[in-house]
N, C-alpha and C positions, 0 to 999 in steps of 0.2 A: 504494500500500500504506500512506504512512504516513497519508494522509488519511480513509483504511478503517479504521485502526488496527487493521490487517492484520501480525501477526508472519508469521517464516516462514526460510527458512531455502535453502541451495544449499552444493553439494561442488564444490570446483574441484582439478584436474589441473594441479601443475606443474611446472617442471624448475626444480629449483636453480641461479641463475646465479651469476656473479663474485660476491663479497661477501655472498653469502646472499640476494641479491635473488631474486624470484621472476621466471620469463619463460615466456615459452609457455602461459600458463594457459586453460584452455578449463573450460566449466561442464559438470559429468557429471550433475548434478539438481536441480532444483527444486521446493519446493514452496511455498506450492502452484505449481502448475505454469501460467505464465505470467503470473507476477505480477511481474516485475520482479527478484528477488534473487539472480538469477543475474547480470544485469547490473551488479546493483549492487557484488556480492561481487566481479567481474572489475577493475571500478573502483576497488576499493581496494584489490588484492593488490600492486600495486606497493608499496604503505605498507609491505608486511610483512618482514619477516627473518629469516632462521636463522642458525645458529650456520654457521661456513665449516670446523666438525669436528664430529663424531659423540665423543658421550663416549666412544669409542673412540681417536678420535685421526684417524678417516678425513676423508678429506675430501668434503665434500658437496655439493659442485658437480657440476652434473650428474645428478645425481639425481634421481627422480620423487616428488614426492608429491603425495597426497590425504589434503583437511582439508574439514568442513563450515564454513562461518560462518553465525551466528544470529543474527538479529533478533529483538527481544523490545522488547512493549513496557512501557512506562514504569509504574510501577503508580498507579492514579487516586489523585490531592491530595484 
């Protein structure tokens, strides 16, 4: 994709672990479809982190969520 200068985009599925970290994350879509950004967004969702409460005060472990991440590219020099 990035050699295509191919943007694009994947939704991932995950459970809030200890410390906000993300676990279990599986890919629900891609597009386009079979280009990689589902793979790529699974590989970096460890990076990511939540808050370990909900502006409520709940706490968020354990819980599912669904996020898209987007690749865009660079605008041409």
């Amino acid at each position: 994709a990035q050699r295509s200068n191919l943007a694009g985009s994947a939704v991932l599925e995950c459970t809030v672990g200890p410390e906000g970290r993300l676990v279990d994350c599986v890919a629900e879509a891609e597009t386009p479809p079979g280009s990689g950004f589902a793979a790529a967004a699974l590989a970096v969702a460890p990076a990511f982190r939540l808050p370990e409460t909900s502006p409520s005060g709940a706490a968020t472990s354990g819980r599912t969520v669904r996020f898209p991440v987007s690749w865009l590219n660079p605008p041409a020099s």
